[in-house]
Structure formats: structure tokens, C-alpha cells
N, C-alpha and C positions, 0 to 999 in steps of 0.2 A: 602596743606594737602592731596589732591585728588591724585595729583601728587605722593608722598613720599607712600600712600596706592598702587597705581596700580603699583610702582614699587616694592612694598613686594608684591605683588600678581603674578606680573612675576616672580618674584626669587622664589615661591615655584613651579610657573608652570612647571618651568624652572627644581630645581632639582626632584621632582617625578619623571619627563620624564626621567633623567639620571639615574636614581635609577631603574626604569623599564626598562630600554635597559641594564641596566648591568645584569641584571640578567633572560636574554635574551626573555622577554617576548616582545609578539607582539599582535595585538589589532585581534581578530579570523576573524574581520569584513573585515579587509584589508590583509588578507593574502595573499603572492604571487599565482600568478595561474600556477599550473601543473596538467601535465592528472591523481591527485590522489583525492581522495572524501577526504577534510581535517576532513568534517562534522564526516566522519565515522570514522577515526582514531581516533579522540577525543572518540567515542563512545565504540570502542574498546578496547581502555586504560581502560576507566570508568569502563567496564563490567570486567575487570579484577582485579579490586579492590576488596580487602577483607577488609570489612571494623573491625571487631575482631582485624586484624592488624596493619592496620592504611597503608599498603601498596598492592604492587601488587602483584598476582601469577605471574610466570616467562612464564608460556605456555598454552594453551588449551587442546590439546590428548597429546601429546607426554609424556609420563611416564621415568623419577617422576618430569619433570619439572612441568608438570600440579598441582603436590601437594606438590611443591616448592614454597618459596620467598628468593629472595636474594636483600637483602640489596642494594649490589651490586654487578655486575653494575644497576641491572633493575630498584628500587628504586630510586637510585642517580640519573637517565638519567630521568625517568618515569615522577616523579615531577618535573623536570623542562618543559619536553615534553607536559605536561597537562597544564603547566603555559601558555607554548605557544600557544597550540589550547583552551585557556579561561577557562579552566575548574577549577570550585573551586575547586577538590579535586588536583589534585596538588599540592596548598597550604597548605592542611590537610596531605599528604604524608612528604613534605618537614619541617613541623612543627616535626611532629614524628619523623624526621632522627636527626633531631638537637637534639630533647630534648633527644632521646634515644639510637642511632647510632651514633654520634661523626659528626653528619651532614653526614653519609652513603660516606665519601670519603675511598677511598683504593689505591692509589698510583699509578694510573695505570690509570685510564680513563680521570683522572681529568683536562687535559689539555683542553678535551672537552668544560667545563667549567668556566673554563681563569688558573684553578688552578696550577700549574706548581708544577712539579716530579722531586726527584730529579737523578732517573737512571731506572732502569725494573729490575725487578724482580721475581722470581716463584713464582705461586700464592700459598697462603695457606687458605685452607676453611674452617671457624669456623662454627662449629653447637649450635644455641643460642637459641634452644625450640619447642616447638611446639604449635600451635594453632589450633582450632575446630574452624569454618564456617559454620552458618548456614544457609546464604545465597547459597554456596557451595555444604554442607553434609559433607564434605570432613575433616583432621586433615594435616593441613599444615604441613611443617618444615622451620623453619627462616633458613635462612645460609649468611654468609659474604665473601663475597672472596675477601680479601687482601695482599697488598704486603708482601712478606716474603724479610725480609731484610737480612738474614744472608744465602740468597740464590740467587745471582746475576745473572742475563736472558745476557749469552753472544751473542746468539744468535738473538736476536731481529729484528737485522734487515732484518734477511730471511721470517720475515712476513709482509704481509703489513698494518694490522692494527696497530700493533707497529709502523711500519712507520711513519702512520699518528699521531701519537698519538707522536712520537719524533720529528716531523717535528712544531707540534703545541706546543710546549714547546720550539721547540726554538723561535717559534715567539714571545712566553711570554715574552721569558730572551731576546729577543730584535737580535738575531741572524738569518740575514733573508736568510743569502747565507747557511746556516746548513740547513734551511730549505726546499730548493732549491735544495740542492743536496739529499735530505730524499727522496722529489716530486721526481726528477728525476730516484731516484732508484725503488720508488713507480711504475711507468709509466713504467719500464722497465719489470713487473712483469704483463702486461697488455698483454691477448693473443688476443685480439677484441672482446670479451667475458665476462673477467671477471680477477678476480688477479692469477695470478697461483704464489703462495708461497710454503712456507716450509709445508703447513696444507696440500693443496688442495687434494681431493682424490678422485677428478672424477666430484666434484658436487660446483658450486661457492656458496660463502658465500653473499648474499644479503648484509648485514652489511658492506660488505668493499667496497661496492660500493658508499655506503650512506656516509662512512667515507670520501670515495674521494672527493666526491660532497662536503663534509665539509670544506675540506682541501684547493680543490679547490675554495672553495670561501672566507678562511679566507688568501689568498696570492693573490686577487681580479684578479680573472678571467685569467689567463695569456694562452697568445696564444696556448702555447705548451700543448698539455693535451686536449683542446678544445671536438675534437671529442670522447674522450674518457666520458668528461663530458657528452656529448648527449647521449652516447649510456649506461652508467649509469640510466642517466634517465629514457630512454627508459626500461632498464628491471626491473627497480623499481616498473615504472607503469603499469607495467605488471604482476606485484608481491601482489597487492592489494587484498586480497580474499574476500569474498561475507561478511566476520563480521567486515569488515575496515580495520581488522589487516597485515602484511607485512608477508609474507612468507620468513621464513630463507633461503632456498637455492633454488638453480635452475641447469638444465642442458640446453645445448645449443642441441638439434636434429634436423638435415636438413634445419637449421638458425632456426628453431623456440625456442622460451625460453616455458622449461616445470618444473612448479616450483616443488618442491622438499621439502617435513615437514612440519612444523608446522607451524601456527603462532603464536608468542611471543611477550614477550611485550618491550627486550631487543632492538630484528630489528626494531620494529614501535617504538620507542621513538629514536633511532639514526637518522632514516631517518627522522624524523619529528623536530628532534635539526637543522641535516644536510641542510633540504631545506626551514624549516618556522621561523627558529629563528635569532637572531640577535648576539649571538655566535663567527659565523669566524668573523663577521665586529669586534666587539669588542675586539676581540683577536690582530687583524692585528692593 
């Protein structure tokens, strides 16, 4: 009888823990170590919570992101990004997306996710209300940025977040050498700096960095790319500003990294998917 009890007792230990890595949560206590304060990203996120919403603002100064929310991506990334640095409100955000955002996906970041797309798309941005903050002062505006279907992204692969985001779709659908050649075109857009794409315009996007790092670890580690991973790193951690959160961009002057905008809540929940979650494992 003892026997038959400890063995129902491992099979629920057993799937909770598979139930919590799929949906890429990791324990705050053992998170991997890199030169970033994880304490204060978690805190960052938090402070960016409006709770009238049930979700995040998009930015801190930067106008009108500061008196924006989007659904997504910031939302859909955020909540899971809080899940990973322990925070209950993560939970309370990813509650709200379900019950009242169609669970905040939009066809486009979702492979982040595990969720698999089925092509790119031009985005189209619905406007769904507005909210007053009184934690804030402030009168939000909700917004969703989703796939427009009946408007097909030929272009995609001249960016490299799309890259990444087409390379981790095909790892879904099980396609590892599509993936391979994504990475490889990825990497080609790599100046020692930063991605130079179709966007760039002087100043690197922090975000595609972090995506790398994602990509790079859901196609586990491969030799090729290596240094480019460290030196990712390297400007990430160097991207952290004094309220936890990630700084969108940067320039490179005299080798030194001079970060560039705001912080938001889109950059710190990519980078924080990208380096503390269990994501690319579960993907690959």
C-alpha cells in the first residue's frame, strides 16, 4: 500500500515539474548567473504594472509609449517573463490575457513561446480603450499589435528579428537545417557590434541581441556564432540602467557601448525569456 501511495506521489511530482518547464518558468532561487541584477528586473517589470489594467505600460519617458499598453508583444512576453523571475503578478497578467485578450498572441512573436506561425505578416494595431491609473495619474491607451493576414511580410528575412523568430518556428515544425540556414543568415548581419538589418539606422536594437542569445540557445550552443554570443552578452550587461530595466538601444563610440532611449518593458522581458528561461530548451 506504501509502495502504490509513493508511487502516485512521484507521478504528480513528476508532472507539475513538466507542467512548469513548459511554460518556461524557473525557480528565481536558482537562476543562471550573468553580470545582470535578476532581483531588479523582476522589480522593474513589477513597477511597470498597472494594476486598473491588469497589465504593463510599454515604457518609462519615452512619449506615448509611457502612456501606452500593448497587449502585445509587451503583455504576452511580460507575463511570462515575471513567471520566470517568480513574480506573482505574472500570473495575474497571463490570467487577464486569457480571459480577455484571446491569451495576448498575435502571430508573430509566438514562436518565442513554443507557439508556431504560420508565415509574417504587416502588423495591424487595434485600439481597444482607454484606462485611468491611479497609481500612475496618467489615462492609458490599450493597443494590440497583430498579424494582418490579408497583408503578407515578403521581406522578412532582411531583418533579424524576424529571423530569429522564422528560425524558431522551424524548430517547432521540427525543421532543423531551415533553422540553420535562418542562424546562418542571422550571423551574416553581425557587424562585431550588433545586427545591421533592413531597420538599422545608426543605433543597435538591444532586443536582437537578446533574441540571438534565445535562438542561440534553443539550437544548444553551436560552435559557429560562439563569439558573437559573448559579445551579446557583454552589451546587454551593460545595458542594465539604475531601475533594473534594459535599455532599447545603444551605439558603439571608440569600442565603448553608449546606451541609447528608454527603458521598456518589451527589451527586459525578451532578455529575461532569452537568458533565465527554459524556452529555447523546450523548443529544441
Amino acid at each position: 500500500m506504501r509502495r502504490r501511495y509513493l508511487l502516485s506521489f512521484v507521478l504528480i511530482i513528476l508532472l507539475v515539474v513538466g507542467i512548469v518547464e513548459w511554460h518556461g518558468e524557473s525557480n528565481s532561487k536558482t537562476l543562471p548567473e550573468y553580470p545582470l541584477n535578476s532581483s531588479k528586473l523582476r522589480s522593474f517589470l513589477e513597477s511597470q504594472y498597472v494594476p486598473e489594467a491588469g497589465m504593463l505600460r510599454a515604457a518609462v519617458k519615452a512619449y506615448p509609449d509611457n502612456e501606452t499598453i500593448y497587449v502585445a508583444n509587451d503583455n504576452l512576453l511580460a507575463s511570462r517573463a515575471l513567471i520566470v523571475l517568480g513574480s506573482p503578478i505574472g500570473k495575474r497578467v497571463l490570467k487577464n490575457l486569457d480571459a480577455n485578450y484571446s491569451g495576448g498572441w498575435n502571430g508573430k512573436v509566438d514562436p518565442l513561446l513554443g507557439r508556431p506561425i504560420k508565415g509574417f505578416y504587416c502588423t495591424e494595431t487595434k485600439s481597444l480603450g482607454m484606462v485611468y491609473s491611479l497609481k500612475f495619474n496618467a489615462t492609458f491607451e490599450i493597443k494590440y499589435e497583430v498579424a494582418n493576414t490579408s497583408c503578407r511580410m515578403d521581406n522578412w528575412e532582411s531583418y533579424a528579428d524576424f529571423l530569429v523568430y522564422g528560425a524558431l518556428n522551424d524548430l517547432i515544425n521540427g525543421n532543423e537545417s531551415g533553422a540553420l540556414e535562418l542562424y546562418s543568415r542571422l550571423l551574416a548581419m553581425w557587424d562585431g557590434n550588433g545586427f545591421r538589418d533592413r531597420a538599422f539606422d545608426g543605433t543597435y536594437q538591444t532586443y536582437k541581441c537578446a533574441l540571438f542569445i534565445y535562438l542561440y540557445r534553443a539550437l544548444c550552443k553551436p560552435e559557429k556564432g560562439r563569439n558573437v554570443y559573448s559579445r551579446c552578452l557583454e552589451v546587454i550587461s551593460s545595458l542594465q540602467a539604475r531601475n533594473g530595466g534594459i535599455i532599447t538601444g545603444y551605439r558603439v563610440e571608440n569600442g565603448k557601448i553608449v546606451p541609447t532611449g528608454d527603458t521598456n518593458t518589451e527589451t527586459t522581458s525578451i532578455v529575461v525569456l532569452a537568458l533565465y528561461s527554459n524556452y529555447p530548451r523546450k523548443i529544441r
